[in-house]
N, C-alpha and C positions, 0 to 999 in steps of 0.2 A: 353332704350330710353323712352317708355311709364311713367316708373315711374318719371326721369326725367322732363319730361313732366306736369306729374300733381301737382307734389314738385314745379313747376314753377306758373302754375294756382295758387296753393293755396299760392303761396306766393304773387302774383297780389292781390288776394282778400282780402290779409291781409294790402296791402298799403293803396287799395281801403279804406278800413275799415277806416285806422286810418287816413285817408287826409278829408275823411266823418267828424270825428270827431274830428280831430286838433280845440283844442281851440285857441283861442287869448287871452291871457292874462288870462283865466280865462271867458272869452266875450265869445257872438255866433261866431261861426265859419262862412265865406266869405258866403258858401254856403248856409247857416242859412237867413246870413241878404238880399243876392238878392231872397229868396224863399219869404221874406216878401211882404206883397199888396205892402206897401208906406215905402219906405227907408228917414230916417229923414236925415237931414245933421249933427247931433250931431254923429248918429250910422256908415254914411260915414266916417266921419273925424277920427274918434277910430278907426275904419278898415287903413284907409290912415297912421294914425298914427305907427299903428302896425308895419305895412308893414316898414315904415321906419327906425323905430329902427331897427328892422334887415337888415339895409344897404339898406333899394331899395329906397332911396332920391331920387338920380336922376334918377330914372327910374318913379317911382311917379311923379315928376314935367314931363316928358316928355307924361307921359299918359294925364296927364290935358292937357296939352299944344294941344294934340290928339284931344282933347275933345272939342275945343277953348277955353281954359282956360289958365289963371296965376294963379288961385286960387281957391279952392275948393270951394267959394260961389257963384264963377262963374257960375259953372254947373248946367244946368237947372236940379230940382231932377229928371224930365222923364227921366235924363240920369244917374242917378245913376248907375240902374243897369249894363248900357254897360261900365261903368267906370269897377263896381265891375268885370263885367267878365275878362277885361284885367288885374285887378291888381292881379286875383286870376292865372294867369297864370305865377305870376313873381315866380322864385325861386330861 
């Protein structure tokens, strides 16, 4: 059971790792760009962008919509990051 156990831990630590370090495209990673001071609306939109090729369209339009938004130049930048938090929990 113990060993079990820690084969479990170390495999958490290993998701941990690579969710840390998941690229986009080649781009910083979600975590990357809300740890920045000031998120630009070019580095939001490449994030949003991402996110959609891999099918979360309408999950994206419904966060902005969250955000009172139609459109991502809607969103005052102060709220980038609460954006980025929710979009990083799409999967």
């Amino acid at each position: 059971m113990e060993e079990l156990k820690k084969k479990l831990q170390e495999a958490l630590a290993i998701v941990e790792k690579m969710e840390n370090a998941k690229q986009i495209n080649g781009q910083m990673t979600i975590k990357e760009a809300k740890e920045e001071k000031a998120l630009s609306l070019e580095e939001v939109r490449k994030i949003l962008a991402d996110k959609s090729r891999l099918g979360f369209t309408a999950e994206i339009r419904e966060l902005l919509q969250k955000h009172g938004a139609k459109k991502l130049s809607e969103i005052e930048p102060s709220k980038y990051k609460a954006l980025l938090d929710d979009v990083e929990k799409l999967q």
